[in-house]
C-alpha positions in Angstrom: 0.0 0.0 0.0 1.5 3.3 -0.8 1.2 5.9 1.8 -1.2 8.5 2.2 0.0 11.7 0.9 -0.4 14.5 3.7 -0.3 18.3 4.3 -0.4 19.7 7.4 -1.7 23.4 8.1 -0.7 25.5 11.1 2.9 25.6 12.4 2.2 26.4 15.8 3.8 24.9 19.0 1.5 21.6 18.6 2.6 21.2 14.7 5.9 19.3 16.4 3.7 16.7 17.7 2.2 16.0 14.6 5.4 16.5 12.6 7.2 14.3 14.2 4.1 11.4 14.4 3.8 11.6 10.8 7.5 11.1 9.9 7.8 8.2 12.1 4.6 6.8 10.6 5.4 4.4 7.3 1.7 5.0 6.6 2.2 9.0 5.9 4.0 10.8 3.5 4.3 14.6 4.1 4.1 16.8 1.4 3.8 20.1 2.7 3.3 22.3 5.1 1.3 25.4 5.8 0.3 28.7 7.1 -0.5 32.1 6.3 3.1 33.2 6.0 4.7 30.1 4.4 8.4 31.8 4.9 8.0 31.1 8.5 7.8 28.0 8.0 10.6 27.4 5.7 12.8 25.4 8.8 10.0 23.1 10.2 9.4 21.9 5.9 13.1 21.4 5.4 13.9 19.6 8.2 10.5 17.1 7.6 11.6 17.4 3.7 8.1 18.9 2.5 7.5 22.1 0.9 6.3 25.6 2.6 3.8 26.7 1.3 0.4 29.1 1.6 -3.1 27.3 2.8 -4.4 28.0 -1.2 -1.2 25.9 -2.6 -2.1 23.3 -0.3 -5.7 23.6 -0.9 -5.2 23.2 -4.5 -2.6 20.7 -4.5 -4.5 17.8 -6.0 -1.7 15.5 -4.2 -2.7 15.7 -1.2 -4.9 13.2 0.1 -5.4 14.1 3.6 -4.9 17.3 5.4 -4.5 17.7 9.3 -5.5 21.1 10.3 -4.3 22.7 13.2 -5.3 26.0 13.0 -6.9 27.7 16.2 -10.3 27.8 16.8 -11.4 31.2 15.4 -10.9 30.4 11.2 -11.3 26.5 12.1 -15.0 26.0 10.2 -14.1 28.7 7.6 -11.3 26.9 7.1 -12.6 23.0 7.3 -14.8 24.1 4.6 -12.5 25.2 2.4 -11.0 22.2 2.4 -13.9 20.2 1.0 -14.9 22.7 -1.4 -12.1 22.0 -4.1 -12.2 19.7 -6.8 -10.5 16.9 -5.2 -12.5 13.2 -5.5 -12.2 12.6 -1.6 -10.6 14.8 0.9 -9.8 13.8 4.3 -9.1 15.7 7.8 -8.7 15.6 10.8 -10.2 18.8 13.4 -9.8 19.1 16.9 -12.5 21.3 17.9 -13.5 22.5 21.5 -17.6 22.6 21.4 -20.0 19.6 20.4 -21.8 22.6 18.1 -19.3 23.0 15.8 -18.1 19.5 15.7 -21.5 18.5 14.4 -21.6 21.6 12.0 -18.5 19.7 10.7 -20.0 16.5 10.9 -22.8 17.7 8.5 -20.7 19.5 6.2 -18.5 15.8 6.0 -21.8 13.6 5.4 -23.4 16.2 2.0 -19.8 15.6 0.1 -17.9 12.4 -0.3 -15.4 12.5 2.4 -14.0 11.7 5.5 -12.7 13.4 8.7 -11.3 13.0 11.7 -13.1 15.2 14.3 -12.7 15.4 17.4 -13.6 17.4 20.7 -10.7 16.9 22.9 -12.3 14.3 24.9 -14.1 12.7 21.8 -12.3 11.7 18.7 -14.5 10.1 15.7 -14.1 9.2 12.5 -16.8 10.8 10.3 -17.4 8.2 7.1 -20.6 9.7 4.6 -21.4 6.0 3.9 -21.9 4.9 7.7 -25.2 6.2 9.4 -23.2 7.9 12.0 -20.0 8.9 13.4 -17.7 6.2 14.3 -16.3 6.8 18.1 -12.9 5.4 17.9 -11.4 6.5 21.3 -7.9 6.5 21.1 -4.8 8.1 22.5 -3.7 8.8 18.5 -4.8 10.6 16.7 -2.7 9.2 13.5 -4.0 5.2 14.3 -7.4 7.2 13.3 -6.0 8.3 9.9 -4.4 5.2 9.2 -7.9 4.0 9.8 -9.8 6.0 7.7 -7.5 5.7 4.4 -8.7 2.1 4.7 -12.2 3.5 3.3 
């Protein structure tokens, strides 16, 4: 199986968590990276050998297969619909959110298109799938065991 190509946006202090996950995983393979000002970036994409670039490049990079946004809460649903309203055939991301309400305004927006994300509250991870009647709780203490779970779909 070929990994899943990846792009992560938001470079804050959690982005090393992630970072560091995704390049030990054999299941990942991280294209790029980014944020609003992709030159701030430039060290955190060389040293994970991905490219720095703007939220739009990633956006529109039709590579990607799955992107993990970490972006704080205030542009978090603007952006998590941007990232299902390109033209890719299946998007997939994963959102840690801090309020049941816009978890489930994410959890709608996931079951009208043809994708999957990974949503979760903090204390409530779940995989969304659009074919499943309902969010599958997969409580876990990774939050990369639920994207290598829902590439399998």
């Amino acid at each position: 199986m070929e990994p899943v190509r990846i792009g992560v946006i938001g470079a804050g202090d959690i982005s090393m968590v992630y970072l560091n996950a995704i390049a030990r995983s054999t299941a990942l393979d991280l294209r790029a990276i980014a944020t609003r000002e992709p030159q701030v970036i430039a060290e955190k994409a060389n040293r994970f050998s991905a490219q720095a670039v703007s939220v739009r490049d990633l956006l529109a990079d039709e590579a990607i297969e799955l992107v993990v946004n970490l972006t704080p809460g205030a542009g978090l649903v603007d952006l998590a619909l941007a990232i299902r309203s390109g033209s890719r055939h299946r998007t997939e991301a994963e959102f840690i959110v801090h309020s049941v309400e816009v978890m489930e305004a994410i959890v709608k927006s996931a079951k009208t298109r043809s994708v999957v994300d990974l949503v979760s509250t903090c204390e409530r991870p779940a995989i969304i799938d659009p074919e499943a009647d309902a969010a599958l709780i997969a409580l876990t203490a990774s939050p990369f065991d639920l994207a290598e779970n829902a590439s399998a779909h």
